[in-house]
matplotlib code that plots the C-alpha trace (Angstrom):
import matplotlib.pyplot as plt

x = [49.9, 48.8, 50.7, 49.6, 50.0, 52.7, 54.4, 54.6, 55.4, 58.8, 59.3, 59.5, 61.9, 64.3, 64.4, 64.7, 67.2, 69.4, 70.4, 68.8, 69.9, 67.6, 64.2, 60.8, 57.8, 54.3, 52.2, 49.0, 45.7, 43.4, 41.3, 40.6, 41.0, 36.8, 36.3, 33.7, 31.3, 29.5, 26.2, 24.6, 21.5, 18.4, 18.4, 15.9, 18.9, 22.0, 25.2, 28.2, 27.9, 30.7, 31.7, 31.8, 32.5, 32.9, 30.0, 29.0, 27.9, 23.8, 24.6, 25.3, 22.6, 20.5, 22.6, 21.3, 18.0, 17.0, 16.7, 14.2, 11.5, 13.0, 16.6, 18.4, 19.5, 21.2, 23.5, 24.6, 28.4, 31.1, 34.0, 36.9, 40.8, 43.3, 47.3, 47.8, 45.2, 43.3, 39.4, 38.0, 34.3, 32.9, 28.8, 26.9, 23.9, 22.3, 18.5, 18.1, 19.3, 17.9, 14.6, 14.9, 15.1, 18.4, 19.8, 23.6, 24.8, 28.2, 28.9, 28.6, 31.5, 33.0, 33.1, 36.6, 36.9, 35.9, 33.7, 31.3, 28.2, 26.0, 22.5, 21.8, 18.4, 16.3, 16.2, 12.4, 13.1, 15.9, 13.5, 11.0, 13.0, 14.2, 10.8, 10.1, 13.4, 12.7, 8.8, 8.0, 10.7, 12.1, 9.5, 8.0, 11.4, 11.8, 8.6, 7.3, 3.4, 1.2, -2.6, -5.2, -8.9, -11.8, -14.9, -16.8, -18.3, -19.2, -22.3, -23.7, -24.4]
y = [19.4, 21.0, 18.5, 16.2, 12.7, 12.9, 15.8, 13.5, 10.6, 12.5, 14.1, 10.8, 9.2, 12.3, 12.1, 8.2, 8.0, 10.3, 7.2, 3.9, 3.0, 1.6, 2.1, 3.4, 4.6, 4.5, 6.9, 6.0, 8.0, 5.6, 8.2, 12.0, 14.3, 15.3, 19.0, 21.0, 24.2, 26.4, 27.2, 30.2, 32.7, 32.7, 28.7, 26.0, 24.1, 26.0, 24.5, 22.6, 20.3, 17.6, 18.4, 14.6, 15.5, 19.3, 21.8, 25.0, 27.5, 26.7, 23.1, 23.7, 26.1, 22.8, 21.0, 23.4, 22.4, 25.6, 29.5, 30.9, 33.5, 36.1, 35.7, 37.8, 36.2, 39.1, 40.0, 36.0, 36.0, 33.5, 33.9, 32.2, 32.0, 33.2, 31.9, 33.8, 33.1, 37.1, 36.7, 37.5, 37.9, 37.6, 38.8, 37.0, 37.5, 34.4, 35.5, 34.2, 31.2, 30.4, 31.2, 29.4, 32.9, 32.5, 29.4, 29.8, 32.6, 33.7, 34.4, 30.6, 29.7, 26.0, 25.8, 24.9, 22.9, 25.8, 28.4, 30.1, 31.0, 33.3, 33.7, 37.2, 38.8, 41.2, 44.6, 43.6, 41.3, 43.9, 46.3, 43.6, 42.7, 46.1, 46.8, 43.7, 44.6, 48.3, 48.8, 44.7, 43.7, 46.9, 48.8, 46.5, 46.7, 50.7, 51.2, 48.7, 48.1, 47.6, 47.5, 47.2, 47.1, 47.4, 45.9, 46.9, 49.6, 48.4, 46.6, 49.7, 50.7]
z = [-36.5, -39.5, -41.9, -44.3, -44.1, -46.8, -45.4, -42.1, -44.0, -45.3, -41.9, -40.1, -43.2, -42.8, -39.3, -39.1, -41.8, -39.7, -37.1, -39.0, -42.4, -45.0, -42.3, -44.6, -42.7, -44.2, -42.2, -42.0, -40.4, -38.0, -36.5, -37.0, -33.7, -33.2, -35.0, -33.1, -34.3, -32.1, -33.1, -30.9, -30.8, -32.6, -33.5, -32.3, -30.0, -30.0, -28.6, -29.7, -32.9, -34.4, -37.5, -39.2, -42.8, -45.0, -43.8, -44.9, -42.4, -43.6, -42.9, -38.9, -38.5, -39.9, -37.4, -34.7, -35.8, -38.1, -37.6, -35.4, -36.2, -35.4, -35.9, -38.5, -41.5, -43.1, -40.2, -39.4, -37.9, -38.2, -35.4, -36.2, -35.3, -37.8, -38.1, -35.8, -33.5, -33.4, -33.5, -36.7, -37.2, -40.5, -41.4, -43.8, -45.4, -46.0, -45.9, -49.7, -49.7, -46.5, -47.4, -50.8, -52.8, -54.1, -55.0, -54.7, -51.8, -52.3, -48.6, -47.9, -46.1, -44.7, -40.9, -39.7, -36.4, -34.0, -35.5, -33.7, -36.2, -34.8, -35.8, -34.1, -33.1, -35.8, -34.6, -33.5, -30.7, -29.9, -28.7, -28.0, -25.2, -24.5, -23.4, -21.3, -19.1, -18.9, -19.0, -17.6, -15.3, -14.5, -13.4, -11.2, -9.1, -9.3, -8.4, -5.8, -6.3, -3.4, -4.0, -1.0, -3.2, 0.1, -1.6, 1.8, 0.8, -2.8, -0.5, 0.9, -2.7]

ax = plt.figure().add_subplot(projection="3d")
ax.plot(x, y, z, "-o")
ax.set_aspect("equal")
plt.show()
């Protein structure tokens, strides 16, 4: 794990040669262990993507489908596992090249198999939803709202 096929291919020999005289191995790789990213938040389908070839971090947010209105371009997150495996989170800002202001971003980043991008909320759906769960949803249950209207005596008028 983490070799190349020509470090395995001298591993193997080294160890081989050690009991069977004149024995060469050719390593050769048939199929590729699947690589995952993790594509979350304000994207049209988030969830778990195969990575098939090189990607850069705008390629799986395409994979997710694109950005939502609303989600913050400038504060985007990679999560991803170092040597020695601590969480390390990474902000990007890739509002410009997203948009197709700014041709080349220099926080682009390859995904490795893995990565979590994040596309967070703006600030505006922030308190946008803020206020549905205080003043919409919460409200409602801290203040039970009971409402008997009588339109009987609206026909004596």
């Amino acid at each position: 794990n983490g070799l190349s096929i020509e470090e395995i291919e001298v591993e193997v020999n080294a160890r081989y040669a050690q009991k069977y005289q004149g024995l060469d191995v050719t390593v050769s790789l048939v199929n590729r262990a699947p690589r995952f990213v993790y594509v979350l938040g304000e994207v049209t389908t988030p969830g778990i993507y195969e990575l098939t070839g090189p990607t850069t971090v705008m390629q799986s947010v395409a994979l997710a489908g694109g950005w939502n209105n609303g989600g913050n371009l400038r504060h985007m997150v990679i999560f991803r596992r170092d040597e020695n495996w601590q969480l390390m989170a990474t902000r990007l800002d890739l509002r410009g090249a997203m948009l197709g202001k700014r041709p080349c971003p220099a926080d682009e980043l390859w995904v490795r198999d893995g990565d979590i991008v994040l596309v967070p909320k703006s600030a505006l759906l922030v308190a946008d939803d803020f206020i549905e769960l205080v003043f919409t949803r919460g409200i409602y249950c801290v203040l039970p709202f009971n409402a008997n209207l009588s339109f009987n005596k609206l026909s004596t008028l």
